[in-house]
C-alpha positions in Angstrom: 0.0 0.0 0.0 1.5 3.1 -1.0 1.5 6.4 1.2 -1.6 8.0 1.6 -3.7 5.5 0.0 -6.7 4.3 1.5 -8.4 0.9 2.0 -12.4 1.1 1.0 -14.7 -1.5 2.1 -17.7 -2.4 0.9 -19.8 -0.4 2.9 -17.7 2.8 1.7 -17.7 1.7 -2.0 -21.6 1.5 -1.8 -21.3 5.0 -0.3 -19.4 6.8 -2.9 -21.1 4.5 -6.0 -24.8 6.2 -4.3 -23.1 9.7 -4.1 -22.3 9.6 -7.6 -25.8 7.9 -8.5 -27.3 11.3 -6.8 -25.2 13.6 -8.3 -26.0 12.3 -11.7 -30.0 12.4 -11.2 -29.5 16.2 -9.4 -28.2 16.9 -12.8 -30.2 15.2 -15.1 -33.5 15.9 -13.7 -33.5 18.4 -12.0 -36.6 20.5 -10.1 -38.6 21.8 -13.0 -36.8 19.5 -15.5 -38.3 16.5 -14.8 -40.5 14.8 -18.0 -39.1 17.9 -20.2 -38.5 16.6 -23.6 -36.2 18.0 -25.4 -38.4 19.3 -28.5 -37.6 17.1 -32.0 -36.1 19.5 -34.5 -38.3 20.1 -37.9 -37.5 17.9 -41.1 -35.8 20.7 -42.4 -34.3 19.9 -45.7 -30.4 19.4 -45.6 -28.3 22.9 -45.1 -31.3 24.8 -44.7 -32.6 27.3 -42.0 -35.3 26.6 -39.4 -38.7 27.1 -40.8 -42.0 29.0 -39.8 -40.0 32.3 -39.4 -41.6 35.9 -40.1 -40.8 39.0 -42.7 -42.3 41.8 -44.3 -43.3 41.7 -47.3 -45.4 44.2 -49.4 -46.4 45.7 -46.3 -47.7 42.3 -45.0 -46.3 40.4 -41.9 -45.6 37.1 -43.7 -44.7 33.5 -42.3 -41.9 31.8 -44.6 -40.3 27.8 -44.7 -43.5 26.4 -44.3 -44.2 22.5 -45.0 -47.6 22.0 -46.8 -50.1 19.1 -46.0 -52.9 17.6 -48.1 -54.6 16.7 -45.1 -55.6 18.9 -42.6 -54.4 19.0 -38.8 -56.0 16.4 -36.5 -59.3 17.9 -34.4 -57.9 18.0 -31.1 -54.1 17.4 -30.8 -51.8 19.1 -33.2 -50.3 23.0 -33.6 -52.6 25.9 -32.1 -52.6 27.7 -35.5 -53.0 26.7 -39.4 -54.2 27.9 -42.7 -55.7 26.8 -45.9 -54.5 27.3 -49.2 -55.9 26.0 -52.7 -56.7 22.5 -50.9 -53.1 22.3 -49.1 -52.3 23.1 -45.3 -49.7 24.3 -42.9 -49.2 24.9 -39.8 -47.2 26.7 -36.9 -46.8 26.0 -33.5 -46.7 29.6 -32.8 -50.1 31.3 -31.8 -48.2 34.7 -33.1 -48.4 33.9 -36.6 -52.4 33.8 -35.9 -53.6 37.0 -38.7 -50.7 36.8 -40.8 -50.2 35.2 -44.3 -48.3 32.3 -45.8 -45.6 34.3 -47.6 -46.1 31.9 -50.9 -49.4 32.6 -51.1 -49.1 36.2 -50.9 -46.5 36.2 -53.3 -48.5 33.8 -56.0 -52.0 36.4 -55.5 -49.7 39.2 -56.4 -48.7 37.8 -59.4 -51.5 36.3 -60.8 -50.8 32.6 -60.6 -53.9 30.8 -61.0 -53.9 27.1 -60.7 -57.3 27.2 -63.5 -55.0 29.1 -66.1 -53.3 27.1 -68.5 -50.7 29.7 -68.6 -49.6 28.5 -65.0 -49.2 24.9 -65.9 -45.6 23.1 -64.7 -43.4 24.0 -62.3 -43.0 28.1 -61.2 -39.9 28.7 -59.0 -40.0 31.5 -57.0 -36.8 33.0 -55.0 -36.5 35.6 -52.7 -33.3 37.7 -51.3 -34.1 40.0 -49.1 -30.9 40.8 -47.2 -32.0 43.5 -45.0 -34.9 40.7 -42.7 -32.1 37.8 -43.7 -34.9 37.1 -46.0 -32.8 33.8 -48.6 -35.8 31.8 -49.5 -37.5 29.9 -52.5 -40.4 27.7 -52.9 -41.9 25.7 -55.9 -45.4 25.9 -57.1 -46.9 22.8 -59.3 -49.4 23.8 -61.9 -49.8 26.5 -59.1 -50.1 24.9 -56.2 -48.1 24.2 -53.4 -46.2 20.8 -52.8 -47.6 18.6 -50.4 -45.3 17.0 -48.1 -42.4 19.1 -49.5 -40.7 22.5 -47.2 -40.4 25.5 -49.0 -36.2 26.2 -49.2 -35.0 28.6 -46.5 -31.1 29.1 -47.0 -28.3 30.7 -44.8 -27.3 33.5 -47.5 -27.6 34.8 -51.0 -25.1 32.2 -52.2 -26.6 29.1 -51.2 -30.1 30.5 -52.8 -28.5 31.1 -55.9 -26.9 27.6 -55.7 -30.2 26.5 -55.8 -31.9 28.0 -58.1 -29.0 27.4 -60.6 -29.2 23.3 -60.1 -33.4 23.4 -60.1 -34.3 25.6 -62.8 -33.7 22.8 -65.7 -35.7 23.2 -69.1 -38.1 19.9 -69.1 -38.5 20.7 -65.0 -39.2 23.8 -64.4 -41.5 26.0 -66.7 -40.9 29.6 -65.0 -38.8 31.2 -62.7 -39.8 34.7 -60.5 -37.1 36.0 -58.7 -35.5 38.7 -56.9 -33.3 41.2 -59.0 -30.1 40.2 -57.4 -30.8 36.5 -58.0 -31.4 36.8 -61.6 -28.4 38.7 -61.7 -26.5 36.1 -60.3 -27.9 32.8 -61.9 -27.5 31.7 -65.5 -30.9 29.6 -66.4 -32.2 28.8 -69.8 -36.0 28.5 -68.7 -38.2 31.7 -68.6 -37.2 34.4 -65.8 -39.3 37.2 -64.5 -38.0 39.7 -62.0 -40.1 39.5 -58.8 -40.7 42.9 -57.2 -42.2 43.7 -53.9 -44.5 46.6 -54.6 -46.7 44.2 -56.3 -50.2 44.0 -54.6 -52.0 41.3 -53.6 -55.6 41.1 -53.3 -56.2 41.3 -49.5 -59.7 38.9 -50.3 -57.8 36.5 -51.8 -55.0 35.8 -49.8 -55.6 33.3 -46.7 -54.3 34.2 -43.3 -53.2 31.7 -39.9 -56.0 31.5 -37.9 -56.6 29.9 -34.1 -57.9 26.2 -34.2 -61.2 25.9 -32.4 -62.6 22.7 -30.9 -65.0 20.9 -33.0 -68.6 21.0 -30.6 -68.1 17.5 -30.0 -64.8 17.4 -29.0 -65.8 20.4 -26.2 -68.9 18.5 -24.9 -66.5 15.3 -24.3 -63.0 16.8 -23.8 -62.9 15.9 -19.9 -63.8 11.9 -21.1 -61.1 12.2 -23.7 -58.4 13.7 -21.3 -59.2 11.0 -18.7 -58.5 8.7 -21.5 -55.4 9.8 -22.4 -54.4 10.3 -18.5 -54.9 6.4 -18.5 -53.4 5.2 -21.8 -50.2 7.6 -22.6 -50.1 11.2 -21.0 -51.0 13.1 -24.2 -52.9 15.3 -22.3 -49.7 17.6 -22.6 -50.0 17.8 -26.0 -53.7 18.8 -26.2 -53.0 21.3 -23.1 -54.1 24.5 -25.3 -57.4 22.9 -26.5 -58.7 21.7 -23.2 -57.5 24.5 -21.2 -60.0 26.5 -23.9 -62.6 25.2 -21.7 -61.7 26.9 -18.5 -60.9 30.3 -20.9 -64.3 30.4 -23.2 -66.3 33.9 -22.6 -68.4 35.5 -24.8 -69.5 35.1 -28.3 -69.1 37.6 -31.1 -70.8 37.3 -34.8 -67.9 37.6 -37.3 -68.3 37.8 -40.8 -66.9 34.8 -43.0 -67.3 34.5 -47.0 -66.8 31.8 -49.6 -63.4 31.9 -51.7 -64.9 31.5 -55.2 -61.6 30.7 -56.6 -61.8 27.4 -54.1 -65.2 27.0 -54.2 -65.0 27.0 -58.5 -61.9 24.8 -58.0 -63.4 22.0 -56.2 -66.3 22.3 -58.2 -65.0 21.6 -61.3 -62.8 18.7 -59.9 -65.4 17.1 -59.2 -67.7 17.7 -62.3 -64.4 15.7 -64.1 -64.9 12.7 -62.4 -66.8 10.0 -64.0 -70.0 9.5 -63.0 -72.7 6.4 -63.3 -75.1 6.8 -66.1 -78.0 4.5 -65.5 -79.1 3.4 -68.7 -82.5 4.6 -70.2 -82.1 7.9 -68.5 -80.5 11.0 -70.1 -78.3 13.9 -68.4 -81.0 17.3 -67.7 -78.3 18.9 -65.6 -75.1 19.0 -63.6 -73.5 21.7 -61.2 -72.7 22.7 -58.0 -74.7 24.2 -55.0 -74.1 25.2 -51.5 -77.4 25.4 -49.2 -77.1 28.8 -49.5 -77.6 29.2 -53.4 -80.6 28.9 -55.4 -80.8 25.6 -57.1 -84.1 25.0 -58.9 -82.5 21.3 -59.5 -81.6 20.7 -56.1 -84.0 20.3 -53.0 -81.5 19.8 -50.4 -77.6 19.7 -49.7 -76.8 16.1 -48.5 -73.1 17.4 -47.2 -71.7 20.1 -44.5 -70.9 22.2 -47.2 -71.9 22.1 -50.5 -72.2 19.4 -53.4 -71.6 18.6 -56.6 -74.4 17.1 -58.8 -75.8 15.5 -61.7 -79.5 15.5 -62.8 -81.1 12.6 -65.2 -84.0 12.3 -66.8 -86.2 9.6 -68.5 -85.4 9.0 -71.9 -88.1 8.7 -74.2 -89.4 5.4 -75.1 -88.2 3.6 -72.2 -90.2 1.5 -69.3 -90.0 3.7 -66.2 -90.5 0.2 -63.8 -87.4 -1.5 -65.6 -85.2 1.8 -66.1 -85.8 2.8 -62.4 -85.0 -1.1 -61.2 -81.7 -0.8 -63.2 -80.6 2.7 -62.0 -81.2 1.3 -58.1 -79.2 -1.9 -58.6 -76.2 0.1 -60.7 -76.0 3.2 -57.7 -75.7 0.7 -54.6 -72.1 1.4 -54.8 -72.2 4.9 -55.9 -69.5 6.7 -53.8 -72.2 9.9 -52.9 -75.8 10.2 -53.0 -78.2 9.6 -54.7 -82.1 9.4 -55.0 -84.5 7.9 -57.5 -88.0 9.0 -58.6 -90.4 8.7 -61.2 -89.2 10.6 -63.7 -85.8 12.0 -62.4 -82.4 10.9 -60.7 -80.3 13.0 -58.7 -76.6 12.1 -57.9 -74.7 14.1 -55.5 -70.9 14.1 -54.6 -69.8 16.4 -51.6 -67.3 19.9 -52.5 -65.7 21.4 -50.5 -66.8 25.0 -49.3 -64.1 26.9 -46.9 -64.9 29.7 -45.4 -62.6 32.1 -44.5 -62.8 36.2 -42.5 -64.4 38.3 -45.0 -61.7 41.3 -46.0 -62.2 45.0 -44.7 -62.6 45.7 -49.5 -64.8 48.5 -50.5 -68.5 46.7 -51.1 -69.3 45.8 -54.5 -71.0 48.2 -56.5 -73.6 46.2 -58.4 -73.6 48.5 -62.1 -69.7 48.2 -61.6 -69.8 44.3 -61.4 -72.3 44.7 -64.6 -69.8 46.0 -66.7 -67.0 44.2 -65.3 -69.1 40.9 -66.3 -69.9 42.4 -69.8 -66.3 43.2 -70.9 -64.5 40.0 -69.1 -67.0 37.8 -70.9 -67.5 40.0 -74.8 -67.0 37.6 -77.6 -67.5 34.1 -75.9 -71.5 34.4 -77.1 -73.0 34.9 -73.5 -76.6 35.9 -72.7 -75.9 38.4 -69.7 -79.5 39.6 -68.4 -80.1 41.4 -65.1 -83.0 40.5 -62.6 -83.6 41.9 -59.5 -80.1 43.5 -58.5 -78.1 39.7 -59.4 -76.7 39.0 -62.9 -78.3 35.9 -64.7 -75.1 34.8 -67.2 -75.7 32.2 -69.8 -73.1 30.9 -71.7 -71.7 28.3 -74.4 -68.1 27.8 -73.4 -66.7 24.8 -71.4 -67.1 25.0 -68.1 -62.8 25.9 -67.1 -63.6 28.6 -69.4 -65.9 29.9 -67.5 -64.7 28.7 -64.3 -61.0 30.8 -65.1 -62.9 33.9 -66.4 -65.2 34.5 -63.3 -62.0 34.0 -60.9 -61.0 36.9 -63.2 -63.9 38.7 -62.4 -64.2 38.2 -58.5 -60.1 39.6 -58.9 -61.6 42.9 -59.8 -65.1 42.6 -58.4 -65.7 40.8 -55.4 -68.9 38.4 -56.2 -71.0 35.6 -55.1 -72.3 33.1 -56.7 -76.2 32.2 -56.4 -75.8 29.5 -58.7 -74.0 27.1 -61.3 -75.6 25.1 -63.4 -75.2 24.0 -66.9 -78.4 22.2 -68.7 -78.9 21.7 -72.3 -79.0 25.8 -72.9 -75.6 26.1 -71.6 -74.2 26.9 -68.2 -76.0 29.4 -66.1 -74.6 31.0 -64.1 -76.3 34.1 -61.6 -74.2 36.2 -59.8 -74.6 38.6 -57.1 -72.6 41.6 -55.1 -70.3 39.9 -52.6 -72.0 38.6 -49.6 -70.8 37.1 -46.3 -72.0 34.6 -43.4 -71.8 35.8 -40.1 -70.4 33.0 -37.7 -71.0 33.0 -33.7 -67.2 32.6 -32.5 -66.1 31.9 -28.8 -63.8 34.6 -27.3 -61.7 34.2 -24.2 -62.9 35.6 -20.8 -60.4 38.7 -19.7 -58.6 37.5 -16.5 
């Protein structure tokens, strides 16, 4: 035994091996620490910046590096805010961004790109340098639309953005590019290049905006059964903190004003016109359109979905047995994916569309011999019928119905409208138009503490 050394027994060793266990567990967890998760980082793509951040743009507070969804957030658990965009959402985990505007979107409104315009078709790139908010960003519309499942590109600097863009921007893969003056400065592409200033406006009714999730009803009248449950099976109550601690907060209601985005509306509308649809046989199409229960529809006596719907009309074709003809309608729409009744002389098939609504805009109101004219000149030469009856605007007209559909997202652009209804029969589609208007929507407000 060397000088100084010390002999430890077993009862000492135990000693010192529990002082070190307790030093290690006063460090790792402790007081306020304990069950803290260190939060997952995002799945940002390779070398690039954190997404969800905020910059000015146009004289808008805009959210940037967004990741865009085909499906909607869950009910109850998920981020606090989220918005909708031309059948695509994101989200953010911060209740800030609630009022502001999906930078992507408000670029796209302010220049026009239209996913119903065949001038939009492909991929358009669009790249931003804005060095005095750090502002290196780019994202990639297809056919106008966002990407689902894809982050838009937030980079570090000016160099790694034009990096980017130079390797992306191939002929065969990318139809258009928009971009910053600096950037198309920089970058040698052979595909078509626009310059992308920021002093172009967008239209403030046409761009979506982050707003606070709400509790469906049901998930309210049963949120202390479903935090029980997930006391018993998991802890997730911690995740779903904000919505249930809504219930202890809730105050007052307020009527706010919501309105229809016809350029959705139309959208959804016309996807669903395109797919097929059962024709029983001895009966003969009368009509097809869309409605909402808030339209007048001559064709259609109700509106089967929260919502609106999509529908086809049929009629009895001459010379056929009604008994038999009816019999063979029933037994080919059993599996008919919507529905769908059966009379004497008529069928009616309906398939659910999609209706958002979104905060009506603080625009100028519609002035009715304004909207007239605007609906006269946008549609001179295509053969229509425009006729005026009782303060609304009864259109008829011969085109295809995505010529329509593109020419009166034109016309809500420069004259907010709504639509009383669109139908097209054998005379051609009808369509009647009105002034915007807006539903006013009972919404829950926290009590003041």
């Amino acid at each position: 035994m060397t000088p100084g050394s010390e002999t430890l027994t077993k009862a000492d060793t135990s000693e010192a091996g529990k002082s070190r266990l307790g030093t290690f567990f006063r460090k790792r967890f402790r007081p306020g620490r304990r069950g803290r998760k260190r939060p997952r980082p995002a799945a940002v793509e390779p070398g690039l910046a954190q997404p969800g951040r905020v910059c000015g743009w146009a004289g808008w507070n805009a959210v940037f590096g967004l990741r865009w969804q085909s499906k909607g957030p869950p009910p109850i658990s998920g981020p606090p805010v989220a918005v909708r965009w031309r059948g695509v959402y994101a989200t953010s985990a911060e209740r800030q961004h609630a009022g502001m505007v999906p930078l992507a979107a408000l670029i796209a409104d302010s220049l026009g790109i239209n996913p119903l315009q065949s001038e939009w078709q492909g991929a358009t790139v669009i790249a931003v340098a804005k060095s005095s908010e750090s502002l290196y960003w780019a994202a990639i519309l297809a056919d106008g639309e966002p990407l689902p499942g894809r982050h838009e590109m937030s980079f570090r600097d000016v160099d790694a953005l034009n990096a980017w863009v130079q390797t992306e921007c191939r002929p065969g893969e990318v139809a258009r590019l928009y971009a910053s003056r600096g950037v198309l400065r920089d970058v040698q592409v052979t595909v078509e290049s626009w310059q992308l200033d920021e002093e172009d406006a967008a239209n403030p009714e046409l761009v979506p905006v982050f707003e606070v999730r709400a509790m469906p009803r049901l998930a309210r009248a049963t949120g202390g059964l479903a935090a029980l449950g997930m006391v018993l099976f998991g802890g997730w109550t911690a995740a779903d903190e904000f919505y249930f601690s809504r219930l202890n907060r809730e105050g007052e209601t307020r009527m706010v004003a919501f309105e229809t985005p016809i350029d959705l509306f139309l959208a959804n509308c016309h996807e669903e016109l395109r797919k097929p649809w059962p024709v029983p046989p001895g009966w003969q199409t009368e009509s097809s359109g869309c409605t909402t229960s808030s339209m007048d529809d001559p064709h259609v006596l109700q509106v089967p979905f929260a919502g609106g719907s999509a529908y086809r009309m049929f009629s009895l074709a001459a010379g056929h047995d009604g008994t038999l003809a009816r019999a063979a309608a029933k037994q080919l729409l059993a599996g008919f994916d919507g529905w769908w009744s059966v009379d004497d002389q008529a069928i009616l098939l309906q398939r659910p569309v999609d209706v958002p609504l979104r905060p009506a805009g603080a625009g100028q109101p519609t002035v009715f011999e304004e909207l007239r004219v605007e609906t006269e000149g946008i549609f001179l030469g295509l053969g229509a019928e425009i006729v005026i009856e009782n303060d609304t605007i009864v259109l008829t007209s011969s085109a295809s119905v995505p010529t329509v559909v593109r020419l009166l997202v034109e016309l809500h652009r420069r004259q907010p409208i709504s639509l009383n209804r669109f139908t097209r029969s054998r005379e051609g589609l009808q369509v009647v138009l009105l002034p915007r208007q807006t539903i006013m929507v009972a919404e829950s407000q926290p009590a003041s503490s």
